[in-house]
N, C-alpha and C positions, 0 to 999 in steps of 0.2 A: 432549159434554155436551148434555143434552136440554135443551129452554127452558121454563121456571117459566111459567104464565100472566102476561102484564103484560111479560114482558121482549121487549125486544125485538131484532129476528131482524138479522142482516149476510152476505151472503153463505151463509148455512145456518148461520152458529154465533149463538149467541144472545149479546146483550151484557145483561149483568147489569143490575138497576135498582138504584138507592139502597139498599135497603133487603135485598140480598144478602148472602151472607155475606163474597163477595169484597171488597166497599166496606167492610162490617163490620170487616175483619180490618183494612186502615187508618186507619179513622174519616175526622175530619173534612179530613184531607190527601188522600183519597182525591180530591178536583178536583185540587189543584193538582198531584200526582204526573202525574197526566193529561194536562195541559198541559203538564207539562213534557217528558213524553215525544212528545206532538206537536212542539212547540215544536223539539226536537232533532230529531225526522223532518226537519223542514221547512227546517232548516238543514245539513240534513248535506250534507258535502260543499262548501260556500260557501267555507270556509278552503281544502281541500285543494290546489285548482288554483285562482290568480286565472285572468278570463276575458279572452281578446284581444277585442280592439275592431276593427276594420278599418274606415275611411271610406273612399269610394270618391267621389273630385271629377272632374269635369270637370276638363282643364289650360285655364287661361287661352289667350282665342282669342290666334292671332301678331300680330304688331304688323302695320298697313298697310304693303302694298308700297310703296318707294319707287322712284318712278318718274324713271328721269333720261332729259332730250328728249335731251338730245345731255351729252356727254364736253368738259368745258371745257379750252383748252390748258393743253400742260404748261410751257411758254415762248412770251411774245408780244412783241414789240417791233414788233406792228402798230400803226401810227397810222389813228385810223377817225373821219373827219369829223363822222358823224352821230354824236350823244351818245345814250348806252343808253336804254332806256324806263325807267319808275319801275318800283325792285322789286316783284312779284309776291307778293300778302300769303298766305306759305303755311298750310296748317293742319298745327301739327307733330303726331307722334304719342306715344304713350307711350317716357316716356324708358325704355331697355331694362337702366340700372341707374346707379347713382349714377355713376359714372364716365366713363359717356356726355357727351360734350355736341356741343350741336348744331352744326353748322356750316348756315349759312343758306345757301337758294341765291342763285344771281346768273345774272345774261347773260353769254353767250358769243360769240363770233362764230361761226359754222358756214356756209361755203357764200355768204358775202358779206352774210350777214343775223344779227342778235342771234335766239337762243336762249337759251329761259330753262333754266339747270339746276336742276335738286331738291336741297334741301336734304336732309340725312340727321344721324344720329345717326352719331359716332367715337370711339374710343377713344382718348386723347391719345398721343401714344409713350412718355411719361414723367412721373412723376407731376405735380409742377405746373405742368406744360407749358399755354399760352393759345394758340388759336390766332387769328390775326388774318385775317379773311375777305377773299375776292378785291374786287377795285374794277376800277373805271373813273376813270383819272388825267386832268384834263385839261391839257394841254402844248401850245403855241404854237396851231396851228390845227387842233386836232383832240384824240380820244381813247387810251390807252395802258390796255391791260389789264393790271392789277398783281395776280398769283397768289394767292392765302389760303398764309401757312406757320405753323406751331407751331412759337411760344418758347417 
């Protein structure tokens, strides 16, 4: 199709003006026919396929190392003159799930001298199992190490 003076050009084909015969021939729906056929361009395909999403995170950094000075006995019926120093105020770390609970540290004996051990995060053995932290008992003239167990 050749172009009328006034119309104007797209690509090499001419797009009609108002007053063509082509707008003619639908009158005054001649816009909104238009639009609508835009309108439908511009959504095609939207229903066809919804579209996946992927987020991509960082993993949360790992929880601090817990660092233990020394290994607390597993049976003591040492008696030890000199009484323990005052507990060691620890900074605990992120509880690693609800289930967790802390067991706090305490002193040890190691080597003829108190050692502090680290406290860590456990998982109980059974569901409402408590456990009861290790001590330092004191009896006649001196000190008794008494284990931490879970009731």
């Amino acid at each position: 199709m050749k172009p009328n003076a006034g119309d104007a050009v797209l690509s090499g084909e001419p797009i009609p003006n108002m007053k063509s015969p082509a707008f003619k021939a639908f009158g005054s729906k001649t816009p909104l026919l238009l639009g609508a056929f835009v309108a439908a361009g511009l959504f095609a395909g939207c229903a066809s396929e919804p579209r996946r999403v992927v987020v991509v995170q960082d993993a949360p950094p790992p929880p601090p190392p817990v660092e233990v000075v020394a290994s607390g006995p597993t049976v003591s019926a040492e008696i030890v003159a000199e009484a323990p120093p005052p507990p060691i105020r620890e900074v605990i770390p992120v509880r690693p799930s609800r289930r967790h609970v802390w067991i706090s540290g305490y002193y040890a004996r190691h080597g003829g001298h108190y050692v502090w051990v680290s406290g860590h995060w456990a998982l109980p053995p059974r569901g409402h199992a408590v456990y009861v932290g290790p001590h330092w008992e004191h009896r006649g003239h001196g000190y008794v190490y008494i284990e931490g167990v879970w009731r």
